[in-house]
C-alpha positions as a Markdown table, in Angstrom:
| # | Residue | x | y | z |
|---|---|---|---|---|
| 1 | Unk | 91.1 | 93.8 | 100.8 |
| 2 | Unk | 88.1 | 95.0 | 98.6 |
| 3 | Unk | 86.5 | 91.8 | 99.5 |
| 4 | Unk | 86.3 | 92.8 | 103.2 |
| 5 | Unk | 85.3 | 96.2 | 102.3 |
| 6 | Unk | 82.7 | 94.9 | 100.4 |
| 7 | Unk | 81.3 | 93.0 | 102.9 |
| 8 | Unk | 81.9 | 95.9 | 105.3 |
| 9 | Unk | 79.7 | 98.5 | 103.3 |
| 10 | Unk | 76.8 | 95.3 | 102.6 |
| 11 | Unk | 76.7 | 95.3 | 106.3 |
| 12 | Unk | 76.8 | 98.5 | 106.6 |
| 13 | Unk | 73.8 | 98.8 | 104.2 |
| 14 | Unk | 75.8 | 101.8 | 102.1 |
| 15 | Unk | 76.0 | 101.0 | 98.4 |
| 16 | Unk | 79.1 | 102.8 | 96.7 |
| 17 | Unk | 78.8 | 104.7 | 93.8 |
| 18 | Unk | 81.2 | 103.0 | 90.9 |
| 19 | Unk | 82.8 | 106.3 | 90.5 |
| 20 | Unk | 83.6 | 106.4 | 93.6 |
| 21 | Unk | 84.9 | 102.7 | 94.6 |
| 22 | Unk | 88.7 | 103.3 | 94.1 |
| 23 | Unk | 88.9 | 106.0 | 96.8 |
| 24 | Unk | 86.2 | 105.0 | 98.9 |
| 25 | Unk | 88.2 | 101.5 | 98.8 |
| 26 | Unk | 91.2 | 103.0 | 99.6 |
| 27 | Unk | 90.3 | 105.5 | 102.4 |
| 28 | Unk | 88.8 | 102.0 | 103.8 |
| 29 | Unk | 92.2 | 100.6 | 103.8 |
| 30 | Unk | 94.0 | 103.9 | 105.4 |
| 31 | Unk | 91.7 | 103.5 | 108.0 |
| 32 | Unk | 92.1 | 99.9 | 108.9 |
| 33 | Unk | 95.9 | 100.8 | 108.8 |
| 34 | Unk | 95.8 | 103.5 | 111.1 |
| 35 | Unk | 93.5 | 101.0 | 113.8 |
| 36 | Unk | 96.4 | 99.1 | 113.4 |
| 37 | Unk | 98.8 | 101.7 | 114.5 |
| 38 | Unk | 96.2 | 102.6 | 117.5 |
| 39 | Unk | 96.1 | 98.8 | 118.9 |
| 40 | Unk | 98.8 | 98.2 | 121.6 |
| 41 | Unk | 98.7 | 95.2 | 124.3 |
| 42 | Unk | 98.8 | 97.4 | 127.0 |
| 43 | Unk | 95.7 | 99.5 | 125.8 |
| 44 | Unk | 92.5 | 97.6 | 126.5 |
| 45 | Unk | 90.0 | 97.1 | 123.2 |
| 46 | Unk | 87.8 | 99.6 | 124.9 |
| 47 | Unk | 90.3 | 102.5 | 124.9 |
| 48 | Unk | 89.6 | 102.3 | 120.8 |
| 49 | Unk | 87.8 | 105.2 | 119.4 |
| 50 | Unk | 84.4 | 104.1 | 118.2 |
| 51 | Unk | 83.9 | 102.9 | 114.5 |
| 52 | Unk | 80.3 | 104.6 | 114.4 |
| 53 | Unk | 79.7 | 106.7 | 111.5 |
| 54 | Unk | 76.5 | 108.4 | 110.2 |
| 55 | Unk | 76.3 | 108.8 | 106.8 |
| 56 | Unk | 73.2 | 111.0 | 107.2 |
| 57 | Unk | 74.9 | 113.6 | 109.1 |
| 58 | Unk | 77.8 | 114.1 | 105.7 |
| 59 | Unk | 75.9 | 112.7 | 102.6 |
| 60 | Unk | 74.4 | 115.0 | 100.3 |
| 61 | Unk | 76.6 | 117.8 | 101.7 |
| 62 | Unk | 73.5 | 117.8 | 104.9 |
| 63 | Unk | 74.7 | 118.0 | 108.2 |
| 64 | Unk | 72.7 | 118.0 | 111.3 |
């Protein structure tokens, strides 16, 4: 899967810190589990919680 994630992040325009691959990786794996485990046939696509995230808000321990 690290070849998804990595052309998640490119995407994305976030470069991971080497240090930090291995987790970051893995939390990106958790995640795409637990969208599995929200996606039913009955609930529309829409009913998903959005995937929007902004780094600026968390990075560098700023928030706001």
């Amino acid at each position: 899967m690290s070849g998804e994630f990595d052309r998640v992040m490119a995407r994305a325009g976030v470069s991971v810190p080497p240090a930090w691959y291995t987790g970051t990786e893995a939390a990106f794996r958790e995640l795409m589990a637990m969208t599995e485990l929200l996606r039913d046939e009955e609930r529309p696509v829409g009913s998903e919680p959005s995937a929007v995230y902004r780094v600026s808000e968390w990075h560098g321990g700023h928030h706001g």
